[in-house]
C-alpha positions as CSV (number, residue, x, y, z in Angstrom):
1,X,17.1,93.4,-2.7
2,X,13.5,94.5,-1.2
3,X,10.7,92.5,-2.4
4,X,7.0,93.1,-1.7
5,X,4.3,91.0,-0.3
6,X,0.8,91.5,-2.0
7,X,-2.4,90.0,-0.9
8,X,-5.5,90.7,-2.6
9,X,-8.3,92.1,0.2
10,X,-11.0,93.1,-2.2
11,X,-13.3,91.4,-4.9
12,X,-12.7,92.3,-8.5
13,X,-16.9,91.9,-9.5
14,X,-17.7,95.4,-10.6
15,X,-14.4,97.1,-10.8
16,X,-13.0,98.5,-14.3
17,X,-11.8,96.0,-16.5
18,X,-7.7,98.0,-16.5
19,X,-8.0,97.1,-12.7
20,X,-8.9,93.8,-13.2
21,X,-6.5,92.8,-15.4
22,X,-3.7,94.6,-13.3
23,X,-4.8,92.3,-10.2
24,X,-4.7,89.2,-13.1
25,X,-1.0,90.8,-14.6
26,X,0.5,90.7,-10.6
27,X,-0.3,87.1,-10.1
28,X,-3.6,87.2,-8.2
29,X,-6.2,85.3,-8.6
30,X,-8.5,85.3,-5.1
31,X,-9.4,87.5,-2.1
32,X,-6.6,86.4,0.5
33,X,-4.3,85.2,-2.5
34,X,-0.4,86.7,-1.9
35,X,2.0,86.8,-4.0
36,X,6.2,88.0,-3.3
37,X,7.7,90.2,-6.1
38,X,10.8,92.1,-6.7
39,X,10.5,95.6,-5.6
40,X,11.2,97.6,-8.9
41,X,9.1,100.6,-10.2
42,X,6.9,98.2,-13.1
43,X,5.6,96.6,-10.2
44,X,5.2,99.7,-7.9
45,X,2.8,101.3,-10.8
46,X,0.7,98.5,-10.7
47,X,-0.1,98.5,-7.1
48,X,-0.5,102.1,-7.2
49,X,-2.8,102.0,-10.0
50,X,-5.1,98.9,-7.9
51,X,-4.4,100.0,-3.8
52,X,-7.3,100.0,-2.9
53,X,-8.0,96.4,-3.8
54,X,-4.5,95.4,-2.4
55,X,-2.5,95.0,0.8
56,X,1.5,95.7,0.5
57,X,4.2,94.4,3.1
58,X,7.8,94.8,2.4
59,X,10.0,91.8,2.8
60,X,13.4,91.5,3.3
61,X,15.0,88.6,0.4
62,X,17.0,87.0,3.9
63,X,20.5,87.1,2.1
């Protein structure tokens, strides 16, 4: 299964409060913060919804 790597690259002072609390909702909680989640279409919204505050690799699981 794919899974995705997101690091947070922007500050969330003065964004909208949705976008905020998207960035909070995928497990970020600093600039430079990453986090690994499953690659499903839940998670895809989100970073669409907050790209430009975020940084996306794909991974490979390794199995």
């Amino acid at each position: 299964m794919k899974r995705l790597k997101i690091t947070q690259k922007k500050s969330l002072i003065g964004r909208m409060r949705r976008h905020r609390r998207t960035v909070r909702a995928l497990g970020l909680k600093r600039i430079n913060h990453t986090v690994v989640h499953d690659d499903t279409p839940q998670v895809r919204g989100m970073i669409d919804q907050v790209g430009y505050l975020v940084e996306v690799e794909e991974v490979n699981d390794g199995d």
